[in-house]
C-alpha positions as a Markdown table, in Angstrom:
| # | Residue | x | y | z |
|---|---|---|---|---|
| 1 | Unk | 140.8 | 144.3 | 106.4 |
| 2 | Unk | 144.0 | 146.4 | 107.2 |
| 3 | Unk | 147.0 | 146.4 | 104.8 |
| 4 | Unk | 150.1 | 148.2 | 106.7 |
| 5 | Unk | 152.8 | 147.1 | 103.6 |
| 6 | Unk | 152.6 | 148.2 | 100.7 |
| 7 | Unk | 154.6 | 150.0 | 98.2 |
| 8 | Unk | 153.5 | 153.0 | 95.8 |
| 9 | Unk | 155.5 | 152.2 | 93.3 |
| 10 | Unk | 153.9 | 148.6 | 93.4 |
| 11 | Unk | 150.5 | 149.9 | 94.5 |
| 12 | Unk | 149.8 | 151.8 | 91.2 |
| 13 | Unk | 148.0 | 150.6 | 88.1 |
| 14 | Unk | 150.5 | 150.2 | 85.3 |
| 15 | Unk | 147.4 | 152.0 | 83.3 |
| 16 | Unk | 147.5 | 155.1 | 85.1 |
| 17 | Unk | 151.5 | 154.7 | 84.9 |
| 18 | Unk | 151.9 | 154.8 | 80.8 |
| 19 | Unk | 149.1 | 157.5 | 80.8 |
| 20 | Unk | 151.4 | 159.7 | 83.1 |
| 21 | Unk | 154.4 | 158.6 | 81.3 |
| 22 | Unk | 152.8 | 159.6 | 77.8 |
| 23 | Unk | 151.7 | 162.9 | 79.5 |
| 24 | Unk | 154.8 | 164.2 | 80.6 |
| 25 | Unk | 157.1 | 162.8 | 77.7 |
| 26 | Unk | 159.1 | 160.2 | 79.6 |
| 27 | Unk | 161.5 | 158.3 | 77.5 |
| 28 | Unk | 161.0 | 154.4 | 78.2 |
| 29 | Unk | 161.9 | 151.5 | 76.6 |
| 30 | Unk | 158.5 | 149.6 | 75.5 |
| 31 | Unk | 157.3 | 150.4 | 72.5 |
| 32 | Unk | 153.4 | 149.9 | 73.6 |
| 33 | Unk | 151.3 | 149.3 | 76.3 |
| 34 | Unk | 151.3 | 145.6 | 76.8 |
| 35 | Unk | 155.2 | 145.8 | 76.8 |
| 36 | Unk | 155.0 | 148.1 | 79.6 |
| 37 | Unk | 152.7 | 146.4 | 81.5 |
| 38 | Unk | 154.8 | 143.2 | 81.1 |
| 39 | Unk | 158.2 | 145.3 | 82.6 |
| 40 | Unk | 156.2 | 146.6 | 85.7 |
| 41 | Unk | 154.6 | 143.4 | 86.5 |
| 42 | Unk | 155.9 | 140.6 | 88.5 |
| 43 | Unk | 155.8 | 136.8 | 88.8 |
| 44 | Unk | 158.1 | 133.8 | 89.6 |
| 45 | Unk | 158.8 | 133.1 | 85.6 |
| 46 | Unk | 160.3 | 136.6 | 85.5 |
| 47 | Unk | 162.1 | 137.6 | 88.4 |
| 48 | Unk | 164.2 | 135.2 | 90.5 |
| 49 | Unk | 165.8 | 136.9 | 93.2 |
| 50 | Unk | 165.1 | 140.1 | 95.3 |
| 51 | Unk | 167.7 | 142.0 | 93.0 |
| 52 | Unk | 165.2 | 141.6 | 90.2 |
| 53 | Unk | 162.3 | 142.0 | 92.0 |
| 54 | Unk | 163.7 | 145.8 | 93.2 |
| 55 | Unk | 164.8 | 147.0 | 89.4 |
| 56 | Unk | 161.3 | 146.5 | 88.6 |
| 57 | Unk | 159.9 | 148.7 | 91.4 |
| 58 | Unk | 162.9 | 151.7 | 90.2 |
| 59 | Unk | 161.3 | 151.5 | 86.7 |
| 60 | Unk | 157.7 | 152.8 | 88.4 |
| 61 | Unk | 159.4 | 155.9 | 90.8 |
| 62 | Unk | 161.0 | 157.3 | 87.8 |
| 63 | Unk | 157.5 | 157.2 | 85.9 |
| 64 | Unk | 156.3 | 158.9 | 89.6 |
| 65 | Unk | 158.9 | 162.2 | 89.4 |
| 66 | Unk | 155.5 | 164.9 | 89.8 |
| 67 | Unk | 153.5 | 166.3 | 92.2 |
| 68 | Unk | 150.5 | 165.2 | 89.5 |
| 69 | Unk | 151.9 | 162.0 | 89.2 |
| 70 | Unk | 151.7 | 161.1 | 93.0 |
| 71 | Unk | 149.1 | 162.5 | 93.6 |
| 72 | Unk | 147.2 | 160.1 | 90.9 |
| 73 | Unk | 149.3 | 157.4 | 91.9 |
| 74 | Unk | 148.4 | 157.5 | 95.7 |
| 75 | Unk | 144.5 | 157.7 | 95.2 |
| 76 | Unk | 144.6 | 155.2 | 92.5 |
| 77 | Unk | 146.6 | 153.0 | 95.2 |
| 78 | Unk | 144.4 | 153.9 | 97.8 |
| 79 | Unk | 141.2 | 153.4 | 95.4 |
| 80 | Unk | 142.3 | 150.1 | 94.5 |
| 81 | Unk | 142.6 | 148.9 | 98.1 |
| 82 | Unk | 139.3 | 150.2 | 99.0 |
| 83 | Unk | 137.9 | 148.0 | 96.1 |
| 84 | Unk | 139.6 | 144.6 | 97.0 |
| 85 | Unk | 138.5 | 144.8 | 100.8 |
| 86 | Unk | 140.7 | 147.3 | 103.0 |
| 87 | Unk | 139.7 | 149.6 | 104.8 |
| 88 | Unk | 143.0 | 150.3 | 106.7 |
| 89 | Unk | 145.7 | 151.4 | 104.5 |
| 90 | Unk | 149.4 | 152.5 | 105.4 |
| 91 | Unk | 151.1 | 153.2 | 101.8 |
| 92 | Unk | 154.5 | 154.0 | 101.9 |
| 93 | Unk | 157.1 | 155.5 | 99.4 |
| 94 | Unk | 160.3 | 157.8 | 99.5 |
| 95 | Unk | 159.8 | 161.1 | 98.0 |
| 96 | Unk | 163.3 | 161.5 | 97.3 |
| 97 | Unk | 163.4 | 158.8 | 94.5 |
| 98 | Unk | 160.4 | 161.1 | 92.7 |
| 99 | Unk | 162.1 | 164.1 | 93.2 |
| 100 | Unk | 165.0 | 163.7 | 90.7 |
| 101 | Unk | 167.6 | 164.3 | 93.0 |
| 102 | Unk | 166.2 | 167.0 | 94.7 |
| 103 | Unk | 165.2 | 169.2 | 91.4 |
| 104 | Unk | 161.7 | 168.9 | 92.9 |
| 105 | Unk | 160.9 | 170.0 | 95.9 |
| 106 | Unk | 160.0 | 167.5 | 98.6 |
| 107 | Unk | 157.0 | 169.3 | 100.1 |
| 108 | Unk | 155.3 | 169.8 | 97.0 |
| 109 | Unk | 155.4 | 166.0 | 96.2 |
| 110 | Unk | 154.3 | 165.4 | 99.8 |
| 111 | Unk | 151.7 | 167.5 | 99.7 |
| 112 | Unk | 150.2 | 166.2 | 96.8 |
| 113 | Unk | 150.6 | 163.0 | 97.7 |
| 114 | Unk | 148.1 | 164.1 | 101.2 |
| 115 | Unk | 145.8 | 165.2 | 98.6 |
| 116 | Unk | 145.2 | 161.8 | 96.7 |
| 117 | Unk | 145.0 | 160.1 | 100.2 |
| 118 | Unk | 142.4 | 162.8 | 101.6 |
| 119 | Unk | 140.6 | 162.4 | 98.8 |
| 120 | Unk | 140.4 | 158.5 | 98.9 |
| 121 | Unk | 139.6 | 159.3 | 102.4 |
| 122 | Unk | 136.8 | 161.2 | 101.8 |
| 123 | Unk | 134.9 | 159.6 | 99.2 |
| 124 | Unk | 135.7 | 155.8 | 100.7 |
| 125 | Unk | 136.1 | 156.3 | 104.2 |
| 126 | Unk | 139.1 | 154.5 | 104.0 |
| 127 | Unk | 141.9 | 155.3 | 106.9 |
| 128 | Unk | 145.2 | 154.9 | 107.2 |
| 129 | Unk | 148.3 | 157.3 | 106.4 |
| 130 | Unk | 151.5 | 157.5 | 104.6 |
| 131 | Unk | 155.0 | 156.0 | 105.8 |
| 132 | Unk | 157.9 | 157.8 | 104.3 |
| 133 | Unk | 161.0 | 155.4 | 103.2 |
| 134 | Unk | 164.1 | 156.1 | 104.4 |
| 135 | Unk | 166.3 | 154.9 | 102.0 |
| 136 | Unk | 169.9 | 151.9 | 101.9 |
| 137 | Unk | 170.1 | 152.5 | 98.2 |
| 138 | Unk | 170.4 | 156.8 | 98.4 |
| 139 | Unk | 172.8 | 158.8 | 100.5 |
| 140 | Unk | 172.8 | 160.2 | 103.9 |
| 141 | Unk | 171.8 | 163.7 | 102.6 |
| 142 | Unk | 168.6 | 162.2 | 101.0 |
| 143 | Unk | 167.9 | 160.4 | 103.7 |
| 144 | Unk | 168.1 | 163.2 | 106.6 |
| 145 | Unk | 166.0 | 165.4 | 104.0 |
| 146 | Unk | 163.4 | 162.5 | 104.0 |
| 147 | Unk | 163.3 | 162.0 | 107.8 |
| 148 | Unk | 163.0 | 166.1 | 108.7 |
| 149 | Unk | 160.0 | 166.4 | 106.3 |
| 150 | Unk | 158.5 | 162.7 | 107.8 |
| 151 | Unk | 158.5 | 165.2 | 111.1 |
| 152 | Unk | 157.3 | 168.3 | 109.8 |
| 153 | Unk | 153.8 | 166.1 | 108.0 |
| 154 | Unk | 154.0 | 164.3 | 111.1 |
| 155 | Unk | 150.1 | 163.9 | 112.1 |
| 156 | Unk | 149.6 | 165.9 | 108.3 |
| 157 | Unk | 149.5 | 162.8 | 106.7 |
| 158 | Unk | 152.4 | 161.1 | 107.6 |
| 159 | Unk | 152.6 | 158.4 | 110.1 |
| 160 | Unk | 155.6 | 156.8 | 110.5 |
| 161 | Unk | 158.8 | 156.4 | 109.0 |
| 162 | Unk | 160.7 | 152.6 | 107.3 |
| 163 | Unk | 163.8 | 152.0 | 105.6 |
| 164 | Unk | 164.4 | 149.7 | 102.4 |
| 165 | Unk | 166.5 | 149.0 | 99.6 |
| 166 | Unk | 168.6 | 146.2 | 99.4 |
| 167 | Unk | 169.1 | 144.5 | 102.8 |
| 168 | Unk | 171.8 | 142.0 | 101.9 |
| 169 | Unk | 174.2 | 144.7 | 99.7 |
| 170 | Unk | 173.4 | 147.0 | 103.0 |
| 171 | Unk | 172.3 | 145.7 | 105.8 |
| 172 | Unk | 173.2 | 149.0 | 107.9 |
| 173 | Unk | 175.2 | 150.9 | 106.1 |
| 174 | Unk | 173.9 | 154.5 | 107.7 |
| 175 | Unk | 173.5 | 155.0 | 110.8 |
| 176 | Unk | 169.2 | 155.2 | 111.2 |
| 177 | Unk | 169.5 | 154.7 | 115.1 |
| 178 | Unk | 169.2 | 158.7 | 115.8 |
| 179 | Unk | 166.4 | 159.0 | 113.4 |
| 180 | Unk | 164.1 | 155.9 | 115.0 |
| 181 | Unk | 164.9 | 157.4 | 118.3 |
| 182 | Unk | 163.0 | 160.3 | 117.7 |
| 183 | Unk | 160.5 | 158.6 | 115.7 |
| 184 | Unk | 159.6 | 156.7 | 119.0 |
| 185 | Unk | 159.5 | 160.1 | 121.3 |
| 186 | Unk | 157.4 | 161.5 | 119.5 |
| 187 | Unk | 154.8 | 158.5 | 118.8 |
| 188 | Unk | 155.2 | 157.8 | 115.0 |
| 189 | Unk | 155.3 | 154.4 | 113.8 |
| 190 | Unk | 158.3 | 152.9 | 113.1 |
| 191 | Unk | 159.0 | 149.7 | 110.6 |
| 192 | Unk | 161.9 | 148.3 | 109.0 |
| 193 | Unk | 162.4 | 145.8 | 105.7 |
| 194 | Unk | 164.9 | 143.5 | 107.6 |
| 195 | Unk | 165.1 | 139.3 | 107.5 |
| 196 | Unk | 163.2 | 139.4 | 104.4 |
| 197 | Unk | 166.5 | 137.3 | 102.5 |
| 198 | Unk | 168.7 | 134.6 | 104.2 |
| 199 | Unk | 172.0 | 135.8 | 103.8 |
| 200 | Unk | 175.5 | 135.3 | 105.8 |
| 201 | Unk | 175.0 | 138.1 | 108.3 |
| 202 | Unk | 171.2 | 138.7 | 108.6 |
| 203 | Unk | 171.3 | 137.3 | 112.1 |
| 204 | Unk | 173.6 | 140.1 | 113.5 |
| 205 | Unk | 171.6 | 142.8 | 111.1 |
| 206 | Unk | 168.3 | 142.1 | 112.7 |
| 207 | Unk | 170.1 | 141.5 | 116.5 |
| 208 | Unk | 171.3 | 144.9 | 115.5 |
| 209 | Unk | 167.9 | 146.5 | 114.6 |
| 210 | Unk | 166.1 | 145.3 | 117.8 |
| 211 | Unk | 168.1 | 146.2 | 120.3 |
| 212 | Unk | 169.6 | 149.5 | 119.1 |
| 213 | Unk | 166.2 | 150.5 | 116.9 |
| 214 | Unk | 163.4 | 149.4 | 119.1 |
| 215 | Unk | 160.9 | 149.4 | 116.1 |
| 216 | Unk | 157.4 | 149.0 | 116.1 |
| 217 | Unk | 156.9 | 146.6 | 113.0 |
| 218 | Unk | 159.2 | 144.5 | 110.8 |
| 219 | Unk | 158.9 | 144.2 | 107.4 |
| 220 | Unk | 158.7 | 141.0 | 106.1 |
| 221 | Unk | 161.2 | 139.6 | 108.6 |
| 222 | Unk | 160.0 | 135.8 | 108.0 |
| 223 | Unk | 164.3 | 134.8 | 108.1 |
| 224 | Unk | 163.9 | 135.4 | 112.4 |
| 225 | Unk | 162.2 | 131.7 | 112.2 |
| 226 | Unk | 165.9 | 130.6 | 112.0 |
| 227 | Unk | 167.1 | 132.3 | 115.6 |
| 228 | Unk | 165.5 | 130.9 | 118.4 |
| 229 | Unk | 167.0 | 133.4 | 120.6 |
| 230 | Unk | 165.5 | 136.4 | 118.4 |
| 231 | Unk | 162.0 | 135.4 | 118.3 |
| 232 | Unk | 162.3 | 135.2 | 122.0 |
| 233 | Unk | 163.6 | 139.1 | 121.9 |
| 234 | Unk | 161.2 | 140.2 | 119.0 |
| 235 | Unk | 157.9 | 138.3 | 121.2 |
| 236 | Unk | 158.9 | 140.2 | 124.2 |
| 237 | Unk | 159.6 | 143.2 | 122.4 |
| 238 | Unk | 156.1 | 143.0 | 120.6 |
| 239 | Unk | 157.3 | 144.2 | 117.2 |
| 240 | Unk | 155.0 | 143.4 | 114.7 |
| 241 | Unk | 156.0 | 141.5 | 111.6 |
| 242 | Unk | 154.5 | 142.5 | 108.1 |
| 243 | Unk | 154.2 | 139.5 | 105.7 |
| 244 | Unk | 153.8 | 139.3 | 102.3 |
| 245 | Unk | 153.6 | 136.0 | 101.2 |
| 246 | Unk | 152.8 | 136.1 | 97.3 |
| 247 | Unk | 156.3 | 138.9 | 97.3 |
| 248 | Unk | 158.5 | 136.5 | 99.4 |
| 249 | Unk | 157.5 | 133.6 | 97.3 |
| 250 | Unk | 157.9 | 135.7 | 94.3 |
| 251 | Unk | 161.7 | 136.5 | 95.8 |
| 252 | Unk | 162.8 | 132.9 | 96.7 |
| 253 | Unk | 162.9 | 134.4 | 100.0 |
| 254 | Unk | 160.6 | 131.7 | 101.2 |
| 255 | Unk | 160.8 | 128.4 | 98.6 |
| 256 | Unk | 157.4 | 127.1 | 98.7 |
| 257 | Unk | 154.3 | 127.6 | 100.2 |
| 258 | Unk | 155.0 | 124.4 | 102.3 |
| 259 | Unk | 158.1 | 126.0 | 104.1 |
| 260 | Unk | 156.2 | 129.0 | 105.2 |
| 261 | Unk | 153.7 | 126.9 | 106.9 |
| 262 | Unk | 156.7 | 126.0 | 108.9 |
| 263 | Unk | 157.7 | 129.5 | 109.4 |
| 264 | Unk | 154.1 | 129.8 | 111.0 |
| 265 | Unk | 154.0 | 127.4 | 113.1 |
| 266 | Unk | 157.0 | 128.5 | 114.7 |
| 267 | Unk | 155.9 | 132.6 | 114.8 |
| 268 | Unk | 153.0 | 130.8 | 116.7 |
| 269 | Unk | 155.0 | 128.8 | 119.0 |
| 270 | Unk | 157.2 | 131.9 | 119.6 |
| 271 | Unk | 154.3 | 134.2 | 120.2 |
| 272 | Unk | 155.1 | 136.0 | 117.3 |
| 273 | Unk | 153.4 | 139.0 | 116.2 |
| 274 | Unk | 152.5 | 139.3 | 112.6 |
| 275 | Unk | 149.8 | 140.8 | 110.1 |
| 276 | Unk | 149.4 | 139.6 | 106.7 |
| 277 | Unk | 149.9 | 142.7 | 104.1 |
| 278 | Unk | 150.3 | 142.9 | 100.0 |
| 279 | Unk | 153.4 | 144.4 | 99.0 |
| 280 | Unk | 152.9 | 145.6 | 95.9 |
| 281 | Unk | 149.3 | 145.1 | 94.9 |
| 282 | Unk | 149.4 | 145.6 | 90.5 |
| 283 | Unk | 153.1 | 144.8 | 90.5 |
| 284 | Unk | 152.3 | 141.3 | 91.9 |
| 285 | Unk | 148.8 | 141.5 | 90.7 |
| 286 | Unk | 147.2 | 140.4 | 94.1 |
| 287 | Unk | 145.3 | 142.4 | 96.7 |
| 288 | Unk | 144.9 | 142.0 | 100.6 |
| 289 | Unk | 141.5 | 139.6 | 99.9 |
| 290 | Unk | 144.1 | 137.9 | 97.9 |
| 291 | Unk | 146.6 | 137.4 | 100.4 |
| 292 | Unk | 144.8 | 136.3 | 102.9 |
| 293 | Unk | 143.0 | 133.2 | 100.9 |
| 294 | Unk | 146.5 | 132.5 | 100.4 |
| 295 | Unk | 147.5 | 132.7 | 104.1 |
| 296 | Unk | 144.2 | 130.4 | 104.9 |
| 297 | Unk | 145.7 | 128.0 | 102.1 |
| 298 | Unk | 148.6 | 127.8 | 103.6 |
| 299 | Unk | 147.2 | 127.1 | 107.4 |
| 300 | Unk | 145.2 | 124.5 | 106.0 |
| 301 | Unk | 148.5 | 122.6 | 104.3 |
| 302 | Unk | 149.8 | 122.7 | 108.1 |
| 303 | Unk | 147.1 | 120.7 | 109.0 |
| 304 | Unk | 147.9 | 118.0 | 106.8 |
């Protein structure tokens, strides 16, 4: 099975996480173990909105701020994955949020960060690659130092290039059209976390994204059910939708498991594109086998 979302800072075992933590002197708030693992864990009795869901992902980068740390984090990710069934992986993360504002440097995080997938790589025979995030939440600095270094490890261990953060506070506040532009010339992959909440606007942000951004993938995206007239686009377009149902469930971006069955059907009458993916894996405490019982659960409801 191939998993083309998911998340380091969700993909990491909040084990390894308090070991680096305790290692390298980090001051957190829990006072043991089993308090930390309850603040980087996720589920619909403790987070209730997307807003929620992200300030528990920024609790993990911080703990990540180390070449060591990413490294562990990234084969631990990829490990874990290997374990529950995939052998495709596409792990993505933005190595300016481990890099303390630029105190470390970029390339030595990167680097390192190769190394724990090469390793998973060699011992598992998993494949896959990394996706650097481009970043709503960080400034246009960060996010042009991000992007240079995605082409640079381009075919090093790199692959492809997103952009996240909060969609609905941002929608398209920078300007990433330049940066996917080039992305496509020179063959990376190219995704997007866009449509993942319904909010007043969303129809114009991911209008926007598909004609001016010509992406390969989507992530999440499950709010284009609502324009007819954009599945159309997105169908002809081919762009690939990454779903994560146990997150968007999590988020209250999709109520129930009943009302995605009716977001299926109508990717299916549209001739949508899609590929069922994790998310964040220990955050959420799922994995790709996981998701897809959930996705067969969720078919069969349809059929009721």
């Amino acid at each position: 099975m191939k998993d083309l979302h998911l998340h380091l800072s969700g993909g990491t075992s909040p084990a390894l996480l308090y070991e680096i933590i305790n290692e390298t002197g980090l001051k957190i708030k829990t006072k043991n173990f089993w308090d930390f693992y309850n603040a980087v864990t996720i589920n619909k009795n403790k987070v209730h909105n997307i807003e929620e869901y992200l300030d528990v992902l920024h609790i993990i980068d911080d703990s990540q701020s180390s070449p060591r740390a990413v490294k562990m984090s990234v084969y631990n990710a990829c490990t874990n994955c290997f374990i529950n069934g995939c052998d495709y992986l596409e792990l993505r993360w933005n190595p300016y949020k481990r890099s303390q504002n630029f105190k470390i440097d970029l390339d030595k995080l990167i680097i390192s960060a190769r190394a724990g997938f090469e390793k998973a790589k060699s011992i598992f025979k998993l494949e896959g690659g990394m996706i650097l995030c481009l970043g709503r939440d960080v400034s246009e600095e960060a996010n042009e130092g991000i992007f240079k270094k995605a082409i640079q490890y381009h075919k090093k261990g790199i692959i492809g290039i997103d952009v996240a953060g909060h969609e609905a506070k941002n929608p398209l506040n920078q300007n990433f059209e330049d940066f996917f532009k080039t992305a496509n010339i020179l063959g990376m992959t190219t995704t997007i976390h866009a449509g993942e909440q319904n909010y007043p606007g969303v129809e114009d942000t991911l209008a926007a994204i598909l004609e001016r951004y010509n992406p390969d993938r989507i992530g999440h995206g499950i709010q284009i059910h609502r324009f007819p007239k954009l599945m159309k686009l997105a169908a002809r377009m081919e762009v690939l939708f990454e779903i994560c149902i146990t997150s968007n469930l999590v988020t209250r971006a999709v109520e129930s498991e009943q009302e995605f069955t009716k977001i299926f059907k109508l990717f299916e009458e549209y001739q949508i594109k899609y590929t069922i993916c994790t998310d964040a894996t220990f955050a959420l405490e799922t994995n790709i086998k996981k998701e897809h019982e959930l996705y067969e659960r969720i078919k069969k409801l349809s059929k009721k």
